[in-house]
N, C-alpha and C positions, 0 to 999 in steps of 0.2 A: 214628364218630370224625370229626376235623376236621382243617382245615391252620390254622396258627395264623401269624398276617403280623405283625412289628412292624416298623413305619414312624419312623425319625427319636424314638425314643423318648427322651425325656428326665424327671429330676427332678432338681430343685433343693431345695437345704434352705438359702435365705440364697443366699450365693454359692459353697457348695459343690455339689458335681456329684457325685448319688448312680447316677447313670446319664446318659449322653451319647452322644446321637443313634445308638440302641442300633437297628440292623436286621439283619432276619433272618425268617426261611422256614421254620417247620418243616411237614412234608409231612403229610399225613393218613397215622397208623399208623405214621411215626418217633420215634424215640427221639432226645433231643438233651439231652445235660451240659452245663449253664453252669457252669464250672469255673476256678477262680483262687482268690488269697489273699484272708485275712478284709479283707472293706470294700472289696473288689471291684467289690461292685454287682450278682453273682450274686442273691443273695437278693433285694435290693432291686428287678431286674426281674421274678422269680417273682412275688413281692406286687403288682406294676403287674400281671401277667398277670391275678391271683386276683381283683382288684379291694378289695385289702385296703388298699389307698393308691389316692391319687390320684394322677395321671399330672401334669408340670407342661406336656408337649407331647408332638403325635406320633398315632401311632393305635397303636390294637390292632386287629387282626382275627382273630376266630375266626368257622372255617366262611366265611358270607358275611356276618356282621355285623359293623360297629365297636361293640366293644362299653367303647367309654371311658366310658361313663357310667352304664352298667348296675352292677346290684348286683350282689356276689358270687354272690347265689345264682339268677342270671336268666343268669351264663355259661357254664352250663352246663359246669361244670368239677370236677372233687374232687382234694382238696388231702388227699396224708399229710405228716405233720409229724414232725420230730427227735423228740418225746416221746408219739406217737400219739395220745393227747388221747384215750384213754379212760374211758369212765365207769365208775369203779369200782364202785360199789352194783351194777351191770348187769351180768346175765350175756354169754356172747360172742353170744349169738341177742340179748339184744336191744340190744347197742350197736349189731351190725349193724342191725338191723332201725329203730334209732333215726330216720335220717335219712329212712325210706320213710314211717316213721307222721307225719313232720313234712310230709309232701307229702301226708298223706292216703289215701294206697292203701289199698285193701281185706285186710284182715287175710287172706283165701287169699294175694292175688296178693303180699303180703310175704314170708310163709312160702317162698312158690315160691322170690322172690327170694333167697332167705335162704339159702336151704339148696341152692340153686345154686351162689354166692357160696361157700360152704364147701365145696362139693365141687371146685370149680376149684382152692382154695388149701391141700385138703384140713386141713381144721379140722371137720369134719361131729362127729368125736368129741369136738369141746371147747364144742360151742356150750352146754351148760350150765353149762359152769366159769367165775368171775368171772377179770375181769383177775389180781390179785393170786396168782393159783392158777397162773397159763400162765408160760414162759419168756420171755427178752425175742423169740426167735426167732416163738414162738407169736402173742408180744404185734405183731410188727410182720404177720405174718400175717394177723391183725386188722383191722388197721391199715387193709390192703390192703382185705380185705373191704368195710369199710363204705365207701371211695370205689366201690368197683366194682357193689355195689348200685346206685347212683345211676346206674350206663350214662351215663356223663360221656362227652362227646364230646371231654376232652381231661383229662391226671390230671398234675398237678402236686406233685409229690416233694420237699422240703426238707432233704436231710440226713438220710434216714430212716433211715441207716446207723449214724450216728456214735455211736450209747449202745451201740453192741451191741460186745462181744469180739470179737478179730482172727479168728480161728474161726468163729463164726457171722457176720460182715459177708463173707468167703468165701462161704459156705453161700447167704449172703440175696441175696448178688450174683447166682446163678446163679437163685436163685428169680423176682427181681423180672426177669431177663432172657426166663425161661421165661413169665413169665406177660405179659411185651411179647409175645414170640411166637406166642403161644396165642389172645391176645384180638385182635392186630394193633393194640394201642393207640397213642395219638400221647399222646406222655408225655415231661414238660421236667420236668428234675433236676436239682435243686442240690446239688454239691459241693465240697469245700475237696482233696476225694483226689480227685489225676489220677490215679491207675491204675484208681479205679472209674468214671471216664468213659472211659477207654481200653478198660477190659474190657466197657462194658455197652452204647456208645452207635452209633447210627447214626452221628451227627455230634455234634459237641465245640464247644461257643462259651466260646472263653479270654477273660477277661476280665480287666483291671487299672486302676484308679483312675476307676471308670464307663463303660469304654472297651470297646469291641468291640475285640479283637488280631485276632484268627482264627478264619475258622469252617470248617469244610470234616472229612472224617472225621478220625478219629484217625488211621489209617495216615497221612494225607497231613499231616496237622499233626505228626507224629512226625518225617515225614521231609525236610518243607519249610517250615520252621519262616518264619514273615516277619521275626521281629524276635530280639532277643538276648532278652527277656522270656519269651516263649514258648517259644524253644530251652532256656532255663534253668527254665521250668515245666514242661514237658514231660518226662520219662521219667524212671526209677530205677535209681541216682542221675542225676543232670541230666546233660546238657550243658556239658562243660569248655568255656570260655573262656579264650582267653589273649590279652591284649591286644599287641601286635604294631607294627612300623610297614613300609611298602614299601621297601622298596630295593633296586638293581641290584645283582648279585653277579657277578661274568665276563660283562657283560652281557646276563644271565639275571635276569628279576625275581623277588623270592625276599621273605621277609615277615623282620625284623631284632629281634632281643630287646638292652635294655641290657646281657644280659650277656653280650654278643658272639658268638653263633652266630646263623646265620641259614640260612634253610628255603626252597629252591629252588622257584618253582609251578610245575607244567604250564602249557601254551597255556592251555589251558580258564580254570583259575583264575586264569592273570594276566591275561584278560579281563576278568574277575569285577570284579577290586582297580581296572583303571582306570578303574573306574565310581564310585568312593569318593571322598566330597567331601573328604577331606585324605589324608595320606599314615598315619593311624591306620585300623588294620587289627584287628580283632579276630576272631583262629582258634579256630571251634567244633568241636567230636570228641566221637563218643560213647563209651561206656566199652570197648565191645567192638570199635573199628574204631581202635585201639591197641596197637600190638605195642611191646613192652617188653624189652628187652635186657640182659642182663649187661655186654657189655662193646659199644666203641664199633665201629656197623656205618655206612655208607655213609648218606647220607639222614634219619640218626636225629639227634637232640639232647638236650642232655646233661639230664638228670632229679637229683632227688634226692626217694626215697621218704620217706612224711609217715606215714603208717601203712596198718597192714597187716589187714583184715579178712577172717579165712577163714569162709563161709556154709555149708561141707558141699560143694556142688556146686561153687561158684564163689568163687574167690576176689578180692574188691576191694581194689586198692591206690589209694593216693592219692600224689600226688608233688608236690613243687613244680618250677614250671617258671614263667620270667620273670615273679615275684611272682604268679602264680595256683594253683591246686590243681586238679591233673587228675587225672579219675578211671580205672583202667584194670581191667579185669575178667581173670582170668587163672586157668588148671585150679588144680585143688586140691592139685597135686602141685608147684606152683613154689615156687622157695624163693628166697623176697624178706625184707629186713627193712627193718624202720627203719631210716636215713639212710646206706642203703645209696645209692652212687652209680650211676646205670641210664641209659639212652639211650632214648627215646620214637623211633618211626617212626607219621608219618599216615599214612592211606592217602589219596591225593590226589584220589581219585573218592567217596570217603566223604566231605571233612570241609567245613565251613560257613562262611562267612566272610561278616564283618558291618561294615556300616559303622560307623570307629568315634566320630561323631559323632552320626549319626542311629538308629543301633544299629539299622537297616534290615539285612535281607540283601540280598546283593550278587548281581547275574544278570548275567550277560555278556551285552553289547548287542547 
C-alpha cells in the first residue's frame, strides 16, 4: 500500500470550481471518506486521484511518484464503482480474473490470485455463478474482488453503497471495514452518507462547493466542528442552530432572541462571543445535550414543540425556538405533543457557537 499527498489541487470547468486548492495526506493503510452534498466535489477529486480527468493544477502523489500525468492504469490504483461494472456474459472467476489476463499473467499465477481473492471476501462458492445469478450484496463482493486482484497500492470506492437496501448497506458497511482491516489498505471513499464516513473511516474530508471544510477524524469533526456547514452536515439529525445576538443582561453577557428571552454565558463562552466580528451570534446543540421541560425551570427558554417522532428506543422532538427548529432527543416514555408549550435548557460546556457572519466557530482567545 501507499500514502497518497494532494497538493493545492484544483479543477476548473470554465469559471466554475469543481474542486479548489483541495490538500490532504492520506497515510499508507488509512481509510479516509470524502463526504458532503451532491456537487461537492467529492467525486470529482476521486476522478483527479484515478486519473479519469485531468487535474487543472496542483500535484498528486501516490507512494513516491507525482503521478499527474500518468494514465489510469500506470497508478497503480483500483477503482469500485456505484454500479460494479460487471460483466455479465462472465462468470464471478472470470470478471475477477479479467483485469489479471489484461496484464498478462500466467494462467496458474491468476487462478492463485483468484481464488485467494475469493477466499478473503468469501465468494470461493460463487465464482461460477454469472452476475445476474448473485445478490446485489454478492454482486458488490465482486466488485471488491476484482480491484483486490490487482494488489493496488491504493483502492478508490465511489459510492459502492448507494444501490444496495438499508439492510444490506449495514451488512456491506462492516464488510468493506473488515476487509480495510484484514488487507491494512490505504482506501479513499466517496460518500453523500455522513454516518457511513463516521462509521467506516479513519479520517473524514467534508467537503462543500469544491472546498476542503475539514479534515481530521470523525470523533473530532463530530465534536469540533470549524464552521456552521459542517456542524449542520455532521450527525443524525444535525446540529440545531439558532441564530441569536450578544447582549448584556444584569451585566452578565447572555446571547438575546427577538422574541424576548435571553440565555446567560459562562466566563468560558463569553470569551468565545468576544471574538465575533459583529454582535450576531449563532447557538449550536446537539440533539442529546438538550434537556426539555414541561414547565418553566431556571436557565431554560421558552420552546414550542414542531413534531414529535417516536424511533422505539428514542424518541425525537423538534421545536421551534427564535424562528429555527431544534432538535432534542428524549426516552420513549416522555410524553410530549405538538404545539405543546416546553422550555429548552443548554448545557453550557456542550454547546457551539458561531460566528454569525463568517459562520466560523468561535474559540476563546
Amino acid at each position: 500500500m501507499a500514502q497518497v499527498v494532494l497538493k493545492d489541487l484544483v479543477k476548473t470547468y470554465g469559471s466554475i470550481y469543481a474542486a479548489k486548492d483541495v490538500s490532504l495526506t492520506v497515510n499508507d493503510g488509512e481509510f479516509v471518506a470524502l463526504v458532503g452534498p451532491s456537487g461537492c466535489g467529492k467525486t470529482t477529486t476521486l476522478n483527479l486521484v484515478a486519473g479519469l480527468i485531468p487535474i487543472t493544477s496542483g500535484d498528486i502523489v501516490i507512494g513516491d511518484r507525482v503521478v499527474n500525468d500518468l494514465d489510469p492504469k500506470d497508478r497503480d490504483i483500483a477503482m469500485v464503482f456505484q454500479n460494479y461494472a460487471l460483466y455479465p456474459q462472465k462468470t464471478v472467476f472470470q470478471n475477477l480474473a479479467f483485469p489479471l489476463q489484461m496484464r498478462k499473467l500466467g494462467k496458474s499465477e491468476i487462478d492463485t490470485k483468484v481464488r485467494e481473492a475469493a477466499r478473503v471476501l468469501d465468494i470461493t462458492h460463487l465464482l461460477e455463478r454469472k452476475p445476474r445469478e448473485l445478490s446485489g450484496g454478492q454482486q458488490q463482493r465482486v466488485a471488491l474482488g476484482r480491484a483486490l486482484v490487482r494488489d493496488p497500492a491504493v483502492f478508490l470506492m465511489d459510492e459502492p453503497l448507494s444501490n444496495l437496501d438499508a439492510k444490506l448497506r449495514v451488512q456491506m458497511r462492516s464488510e468493506i471495514k473488515r476487509f480495510h482491516q484484514d488487507l491494512n489498505a490505504t482506501i479513499i471513499y466517496v460518500t453523500h452518507d455522513q454516518l457511513e464516513a463516521v462509521t467506516m473511516a479513519d479520517k473524514m474530508a467534508v467537503m462543500n462547493g469544491g472546498l476542503l471544510q475539514q479534515y481530521d477524524s470523525p470523533a473530532n469533526v463530530f465534536a469540533n466542528p470549524v464552521n456552521m456547514f459542517v456542524a449542520s452536515f455532521i450527525g443524525s439529525p444535525a446540529m440545531s442552530l439558532v441564530p441569536l445576538e450578544v447582549a448584556s443582561v444584569d451585566g452578565a453577557v447572555a446571547l438575546s432572541s427577538a422574541e424576548g428571552w435571553s440565555l446567560p454565558l459562562s466566563d468560558a463562552n463569553a470569551r468565545k462571543v468576544a471574538t465575533a466580528k459583529s454582535r450576531k451570534v449563532v447557538l449550536g446543540a446537539r440533539h442529546s445535550t438538550i434537556r426539555l421541560h414541561k414547565q418553566q425551570v431556571p436557565g431554560a427558554v421558552p420552546a414550542r414543540v414542531y413534531t414529535v417522532e417516536p424511533t422505539g428506543d428514542i424518541t425525537f422532538v423538534q421545536a421551534f425556538l427564535a424562528g429555527a427548529v431544534v432538535n432534542i432527543s428524549l426516552p420513549p416514555t416522555a410524553e410530549v405533543a405538538p404545539d405543546d408549550q416546553v422550555w429548552l435548557e443548554f448545557d453550557q460546556e456542550r454547546i457551539h457557537l458561531f460566528d454569525g457572519e463568517t459562520e466560523m466557530a468561535l474559540r476563546a482567545s
